[in-house]
C-alpha positions in Angstrom: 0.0 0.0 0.0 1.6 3.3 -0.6 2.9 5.3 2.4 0.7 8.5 1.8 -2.3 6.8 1.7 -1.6 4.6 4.5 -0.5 7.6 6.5 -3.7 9.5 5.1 -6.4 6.5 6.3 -4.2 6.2 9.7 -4.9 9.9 10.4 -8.2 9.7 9.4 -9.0 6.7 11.5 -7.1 8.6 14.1 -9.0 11.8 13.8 -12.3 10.0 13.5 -11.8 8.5 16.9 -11.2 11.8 18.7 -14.1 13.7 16.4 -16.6 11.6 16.0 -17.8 8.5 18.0 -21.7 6.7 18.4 -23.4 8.5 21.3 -27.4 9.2 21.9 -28.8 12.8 21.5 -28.5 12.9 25.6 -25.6 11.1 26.2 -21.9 12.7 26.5 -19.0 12.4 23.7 -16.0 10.9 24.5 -13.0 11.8 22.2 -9.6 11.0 22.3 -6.6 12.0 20.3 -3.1 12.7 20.1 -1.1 15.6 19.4 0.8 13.6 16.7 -0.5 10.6 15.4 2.1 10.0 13.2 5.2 9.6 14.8 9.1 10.0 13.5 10.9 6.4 13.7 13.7 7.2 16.6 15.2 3.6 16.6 16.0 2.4 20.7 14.9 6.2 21.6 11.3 6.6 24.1 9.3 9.2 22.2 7.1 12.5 23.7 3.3 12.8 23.0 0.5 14.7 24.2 -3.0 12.3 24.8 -5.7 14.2 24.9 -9.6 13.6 26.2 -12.5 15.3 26.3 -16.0 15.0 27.6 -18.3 17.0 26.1 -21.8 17.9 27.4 -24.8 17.0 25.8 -27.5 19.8 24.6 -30.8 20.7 26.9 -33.9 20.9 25.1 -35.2 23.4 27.0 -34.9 24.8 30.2 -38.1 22.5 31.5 -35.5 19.7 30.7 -32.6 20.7 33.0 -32.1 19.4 36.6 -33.6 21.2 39.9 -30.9 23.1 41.3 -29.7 22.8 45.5 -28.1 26.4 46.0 -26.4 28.0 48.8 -25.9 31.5 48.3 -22.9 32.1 50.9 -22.5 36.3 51.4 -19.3 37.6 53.3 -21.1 41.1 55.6 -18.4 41.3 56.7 -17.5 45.5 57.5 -15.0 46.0 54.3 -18.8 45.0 52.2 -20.2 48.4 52.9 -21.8 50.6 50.5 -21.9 49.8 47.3 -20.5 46.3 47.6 -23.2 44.9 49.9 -26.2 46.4 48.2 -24.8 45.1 44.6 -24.6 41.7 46.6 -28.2 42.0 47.7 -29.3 42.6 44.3 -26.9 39.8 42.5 -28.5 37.3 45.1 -32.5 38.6 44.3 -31.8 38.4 40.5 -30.5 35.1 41.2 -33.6 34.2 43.0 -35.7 35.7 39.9 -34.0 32.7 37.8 -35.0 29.3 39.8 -37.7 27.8 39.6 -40.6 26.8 42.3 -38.7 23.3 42.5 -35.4 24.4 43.0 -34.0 25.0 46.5 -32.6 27.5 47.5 -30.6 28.9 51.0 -29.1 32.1 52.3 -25.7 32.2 54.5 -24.3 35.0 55.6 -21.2 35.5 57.9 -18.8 38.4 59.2 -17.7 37.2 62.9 -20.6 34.5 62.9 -22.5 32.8 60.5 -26.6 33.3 60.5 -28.6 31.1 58.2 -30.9 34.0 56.8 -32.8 31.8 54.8 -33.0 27.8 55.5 -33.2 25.8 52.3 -36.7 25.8 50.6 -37.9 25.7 48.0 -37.6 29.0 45.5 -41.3 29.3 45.5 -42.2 32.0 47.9 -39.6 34.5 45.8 -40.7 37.7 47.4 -40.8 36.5 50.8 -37.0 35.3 50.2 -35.9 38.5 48.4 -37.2 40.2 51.1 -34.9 39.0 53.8 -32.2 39.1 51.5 -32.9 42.8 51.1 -32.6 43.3 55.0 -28.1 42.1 55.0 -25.8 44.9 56.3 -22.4 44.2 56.3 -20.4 44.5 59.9 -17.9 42.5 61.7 -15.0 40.2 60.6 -14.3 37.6 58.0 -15.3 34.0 59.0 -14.8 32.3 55.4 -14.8 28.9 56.2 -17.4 28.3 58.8 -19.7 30.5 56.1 -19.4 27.5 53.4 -19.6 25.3 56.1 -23.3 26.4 57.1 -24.1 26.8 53.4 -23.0 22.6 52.8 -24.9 21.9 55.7 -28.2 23.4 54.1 -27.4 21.8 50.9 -27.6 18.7 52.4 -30.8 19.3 53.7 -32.2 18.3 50.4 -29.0 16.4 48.8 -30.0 14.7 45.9 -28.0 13.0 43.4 -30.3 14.0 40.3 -30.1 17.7 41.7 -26.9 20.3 40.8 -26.0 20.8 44.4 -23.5 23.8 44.9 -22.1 26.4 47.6 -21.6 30.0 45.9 -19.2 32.2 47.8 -19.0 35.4 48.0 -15.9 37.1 50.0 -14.3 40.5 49.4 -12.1 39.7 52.2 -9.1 37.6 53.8 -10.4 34.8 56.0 -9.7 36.0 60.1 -11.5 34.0 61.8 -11.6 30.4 62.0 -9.0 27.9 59.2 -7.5 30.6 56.6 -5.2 28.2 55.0 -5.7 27.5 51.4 -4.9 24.4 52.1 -7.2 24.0 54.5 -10.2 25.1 51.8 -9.0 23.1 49.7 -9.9 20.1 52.1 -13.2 21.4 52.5 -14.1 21.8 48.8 -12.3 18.5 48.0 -14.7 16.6 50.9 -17.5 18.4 49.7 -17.4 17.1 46.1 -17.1 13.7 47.3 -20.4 14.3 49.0 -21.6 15.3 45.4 -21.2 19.5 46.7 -19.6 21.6 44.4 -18.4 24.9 45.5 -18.0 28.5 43.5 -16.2 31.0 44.4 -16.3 35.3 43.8 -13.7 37.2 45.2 -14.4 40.9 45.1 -12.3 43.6 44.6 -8.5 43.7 45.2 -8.8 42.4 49.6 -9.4 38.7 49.2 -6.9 35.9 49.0 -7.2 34.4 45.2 -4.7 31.7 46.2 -7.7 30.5 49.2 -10.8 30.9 46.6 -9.5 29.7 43.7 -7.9 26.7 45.3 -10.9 26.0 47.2 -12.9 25.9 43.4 -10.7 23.8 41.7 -11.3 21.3 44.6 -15.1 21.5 44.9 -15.0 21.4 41.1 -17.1 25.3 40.7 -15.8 28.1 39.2 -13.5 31.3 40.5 -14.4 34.5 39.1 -12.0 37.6 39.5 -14.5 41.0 40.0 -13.2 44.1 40.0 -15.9 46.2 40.7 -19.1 45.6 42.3 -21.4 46.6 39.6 -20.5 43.8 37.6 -21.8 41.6 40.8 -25.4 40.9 39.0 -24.2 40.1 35.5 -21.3 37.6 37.6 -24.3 35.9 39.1 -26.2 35.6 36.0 -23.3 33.9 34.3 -23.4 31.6 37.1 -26.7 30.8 37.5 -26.3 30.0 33.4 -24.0 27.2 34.6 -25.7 26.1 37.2 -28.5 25.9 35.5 -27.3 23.7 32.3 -25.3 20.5 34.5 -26.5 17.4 32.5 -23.9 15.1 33.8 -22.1 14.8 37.4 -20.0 12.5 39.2 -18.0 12.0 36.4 -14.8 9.2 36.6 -12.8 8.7 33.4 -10.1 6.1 33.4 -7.4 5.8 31.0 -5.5 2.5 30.4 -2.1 2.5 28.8 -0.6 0.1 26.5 2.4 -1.8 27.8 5.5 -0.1 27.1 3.3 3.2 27.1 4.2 5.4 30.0 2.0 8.6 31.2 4.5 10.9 32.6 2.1 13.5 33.8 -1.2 15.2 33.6 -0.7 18.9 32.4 -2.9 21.3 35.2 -5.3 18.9 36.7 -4.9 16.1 39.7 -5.0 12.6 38.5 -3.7 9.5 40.2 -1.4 7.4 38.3 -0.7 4.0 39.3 1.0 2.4 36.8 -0.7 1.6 33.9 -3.7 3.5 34.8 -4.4 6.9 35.2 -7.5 8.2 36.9 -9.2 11.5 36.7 -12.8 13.1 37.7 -14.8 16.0 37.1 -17.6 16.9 39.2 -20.0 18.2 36.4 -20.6 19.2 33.0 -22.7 21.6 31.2 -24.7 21.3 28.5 -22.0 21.8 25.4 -19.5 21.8 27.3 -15.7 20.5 26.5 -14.1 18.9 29.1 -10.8 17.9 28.7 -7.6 16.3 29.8 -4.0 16.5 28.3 -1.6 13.6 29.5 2.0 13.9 28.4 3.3 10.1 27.5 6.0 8.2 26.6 6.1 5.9 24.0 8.9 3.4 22.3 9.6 3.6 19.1 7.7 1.5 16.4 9.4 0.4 12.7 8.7 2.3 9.9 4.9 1.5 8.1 3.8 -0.2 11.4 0.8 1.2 14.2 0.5 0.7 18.1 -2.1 1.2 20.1 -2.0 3.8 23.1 -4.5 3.8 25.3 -8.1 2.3 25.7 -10.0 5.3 27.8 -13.9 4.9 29.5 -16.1 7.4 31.2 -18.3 6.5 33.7 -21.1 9.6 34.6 -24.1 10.2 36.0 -26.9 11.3 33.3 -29.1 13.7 35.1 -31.3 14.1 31.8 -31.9 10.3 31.9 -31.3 9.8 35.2 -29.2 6.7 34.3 -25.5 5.8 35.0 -23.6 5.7 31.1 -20.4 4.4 30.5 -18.5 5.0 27.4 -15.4 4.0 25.8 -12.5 4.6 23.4 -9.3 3.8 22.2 -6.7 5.5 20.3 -3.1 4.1 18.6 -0.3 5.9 16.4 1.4 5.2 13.5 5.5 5.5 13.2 7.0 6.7 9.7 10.4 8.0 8.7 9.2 10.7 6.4 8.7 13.9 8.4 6.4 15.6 5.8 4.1 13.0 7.2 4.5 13.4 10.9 3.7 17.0 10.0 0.7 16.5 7.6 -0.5 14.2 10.3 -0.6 16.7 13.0 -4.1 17.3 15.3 -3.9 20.8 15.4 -7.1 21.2 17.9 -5.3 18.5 20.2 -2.0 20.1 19.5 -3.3 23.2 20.7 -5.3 22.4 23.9 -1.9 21.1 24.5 -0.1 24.1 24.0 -2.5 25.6 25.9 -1.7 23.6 28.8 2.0 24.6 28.3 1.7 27.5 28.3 -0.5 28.0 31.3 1.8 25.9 33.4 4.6 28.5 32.3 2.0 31.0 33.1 1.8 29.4 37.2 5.5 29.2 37.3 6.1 33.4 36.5 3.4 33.7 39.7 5.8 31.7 42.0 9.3 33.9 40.7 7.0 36.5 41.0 6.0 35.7 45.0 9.8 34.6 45.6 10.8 38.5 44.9 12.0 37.4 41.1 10.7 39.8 39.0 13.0 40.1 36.5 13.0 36.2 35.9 9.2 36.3 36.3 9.0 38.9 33.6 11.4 37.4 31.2 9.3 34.0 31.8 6.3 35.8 30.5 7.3 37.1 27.6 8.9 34.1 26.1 5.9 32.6 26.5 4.3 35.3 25.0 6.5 34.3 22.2 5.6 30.9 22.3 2.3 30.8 22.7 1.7 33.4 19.9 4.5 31.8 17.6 2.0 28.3 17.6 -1.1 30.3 17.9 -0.7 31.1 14.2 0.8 28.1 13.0 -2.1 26.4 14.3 -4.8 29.1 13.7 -6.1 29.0 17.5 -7.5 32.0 18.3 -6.9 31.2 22.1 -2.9 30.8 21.7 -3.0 34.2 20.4 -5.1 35.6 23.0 -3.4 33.7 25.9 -0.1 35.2 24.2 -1.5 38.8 24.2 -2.5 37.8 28.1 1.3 37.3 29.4 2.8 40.0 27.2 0.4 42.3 29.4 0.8 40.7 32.5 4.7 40.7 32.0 4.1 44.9 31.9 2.3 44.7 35.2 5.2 42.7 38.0 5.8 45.7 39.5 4.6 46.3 43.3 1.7 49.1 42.2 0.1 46.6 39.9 1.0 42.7 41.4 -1.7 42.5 44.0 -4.5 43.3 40.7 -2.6 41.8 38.2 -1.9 38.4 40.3 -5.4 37.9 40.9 -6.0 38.4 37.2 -3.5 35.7 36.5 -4.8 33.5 39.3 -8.2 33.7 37.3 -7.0 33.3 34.0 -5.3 30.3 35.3 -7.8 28.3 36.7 -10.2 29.3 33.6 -7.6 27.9 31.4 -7.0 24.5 33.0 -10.6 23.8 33.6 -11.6 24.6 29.5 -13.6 27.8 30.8 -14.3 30.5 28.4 -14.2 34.3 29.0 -17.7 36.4 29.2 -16.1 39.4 27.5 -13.5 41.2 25.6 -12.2 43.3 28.2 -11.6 39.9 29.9 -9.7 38.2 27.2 -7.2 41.3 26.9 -6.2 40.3 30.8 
């Protein structure tokens, strides 16, 4: 068989795999892929790829399709919340109301130096009654952060129901002074509370709070961070997140991946995963509807003969289907071919895995200018950034991904903005970007991309 055409059907067959797949109208895709799925022949050498899978969500039919919602609304009052900031709280948390239905429950927690349970969870069904008392928060007092989401999980479970999206949203201006203020010890909390099927969001205001604390404490309840500068931007935040919330079609998600032997996975770029040998193991806590989920796993591999395939990996997803209310399971598998022609290792090239992959890179870089940056490095930090400005932007156009140019544009400004007038802003705005970027989030607006 000729070599270009076998290389052409091996990439399509490759491609297919991580494109296309059988799945029902309401069931999740599962797509795997490699960076490069042809492979240069590097006799007795162990060879670098990128796996990549994804999980993508399912579309609603309509909003009388989605799952009821179990929502703690969590409000720092805390005395640095006056003015401005506590009454665009009061009227993120009533428009957020104004979205659930009479089936979904809702609860109010608010906290400075102790934490009142304003509103026990109910359902959303008497709105002005609830709206009302949300109306009455002042802000006063000190900042007791953990013992807030606390209270607001121990409403949740009130009515905790697996075929219900059950979250904690957090809202905190401020460092956490009373009670555990660690980021590690959030962490804890939001990774226990996931396990109980709780995930957690979290909204730091302003330029007071600790971005480290919130957005670690996310990441491990498996919610989103969001970054607001300004409190007037409080009600569209909320909206955003109530979008979310409101379009979960799977949870409790476990994927698997299962290497070949003599396949080693080295790491997993930006996200926890255990690896025990052969296996790698990874979880989300939910998807939205049309959403893209994925993972990128760097790999070793040993060099094939020239004209000959091997298979990689055999991945499964196990989730739970809150539109069917059924537990699916799906599968995949993915190999590589090995050729000595480098024209077709670079016709054969995945450029959206290649990409998300980069992406990953590049964000990793991105974590490691924070930390010269903390240390007192700033001239490392800055000289970090901008080559991977560089490199980001240089494969942003060779691959056409918007998002590598953007990302690039991101660090170049960022690089501008070490100095100790602009790091406490600028480092939450990388903290955000961060976090968005390892867990596939998109941005809500131009302004935001520029950051």
């Amino acid at each position: 068989m000729n070599l270009i055409y076998k290389s052409l059907l091996y990439t399509t067959w490759t491609l297919s795999i991580f494109a296309v797949g059988f799945c029902r109208a309401d069931q999740a895709k599962l797509s795997v892929g490699l960076g490069y799925p042809t492979m240069k022949v590097e006799d007795g050498k162990k060879l670098t790829n990128h796996l990549h899978v994804s999980l993508t969500g399912f579309e609603l039919k309509n909003e009388k399709s989605r799952a009821s919602t179990n929502i703690a609304i969590v409000i720092d009052k805390s005395g640095s919340m006056q003015g401005e900031k506590i009454e665009q709280a009061r009227n993120a948390a009533i428009s957020a109301i104004d979205r659930m239905s009479d089936n979904d429950i809702v609860s109010i927690v608010t906290y400075d130096d102790n934490v009142q349970v304003l509103v026990p969870a109910t359902k959303a069904s008497d709105r002005q009654a609830i709206k009302k008392l949300i109306g009455s928060i002042n802000a006063d007092g000190s900042t007791a952060l953990f013992a807030g989401v606390s209270k607001g999980a121990a409403e949740v479970r009130k009515f905790l129901d697996s075929q219900r999206v059950n979250r904690v949203i957090l809202l905190s201006d401020g460092m956490a002074n009373i009670g555990p203020s660690n980021p590690s010890d959030l962490e804890q909390l939001g990774g226990s509370l996931i396990k109980e099927g709780i995930s957690v969001t979290t909204m730091g205001l302003g330029s007071g709070y600790n971005e480290d604390l919130m957005s670690r404490l996310a990441r491990a309840g498996s919610g989103n961070h969001v970054f607001i500068e300004n409190a007037a931007e409080l009600v569209n935040v909320f909206q955003r997140e109530f979008d979310d919330v409101m379009s979960v079609v799977a949870k409790d998600i476990r994927i698997q991946i299962k290497m070949a032997e003599g396949v080693r996975a080295v790491k997993v770029l930006n996200d926890s995963a255990d690896i025990n040998g052969q296996i790698v193991e990874l979880s989300i806590g939910q998807l939205y509807s049309n959403q893209e989920r994925y993972f990128v796993v760097e790999i070793e591999i040993p060099s094939g003969v020239d004209e000959t395939e091997s298979s990689i990996a055999t991945v499964t997803a196990k989730y739970n289907n809150l539109q069917t209310n059924t537990t699916d399971d799906l599968s995949s598998k993915v190999g590589v071919r090995f050729t000595s022609n480098d024209a077709e290792v670079e016709k054969s090239i995945n450029k959206k895995v290649l990409a998300n992959c980069v992406l990953q890179i590049g964000n990793a870089q991105n974590r490691r200018a924070t930390e010269l940056r903390d240390q007192g490095r700033e001239q490392e930090a800055e000289s970090l950034l901008r080559m991977n400005c560089e490199y980001l932007g240089d494969l942003g156009k060779k691959l056409n991904d918007d998002r590598l140019v953007e990302s690039s544009a991101a660090n170049g400004i960022q690089a501008s903005n070490l100095d100790d007038k602009n790091w406490n802003v600028n480092r939450k705005l990388m903290r955000q970007r961060q976090y968005k970027e390892s867990t596939n989030q998109s941005y809500e607006s131009a302004s935001e991309l520029a950051r």
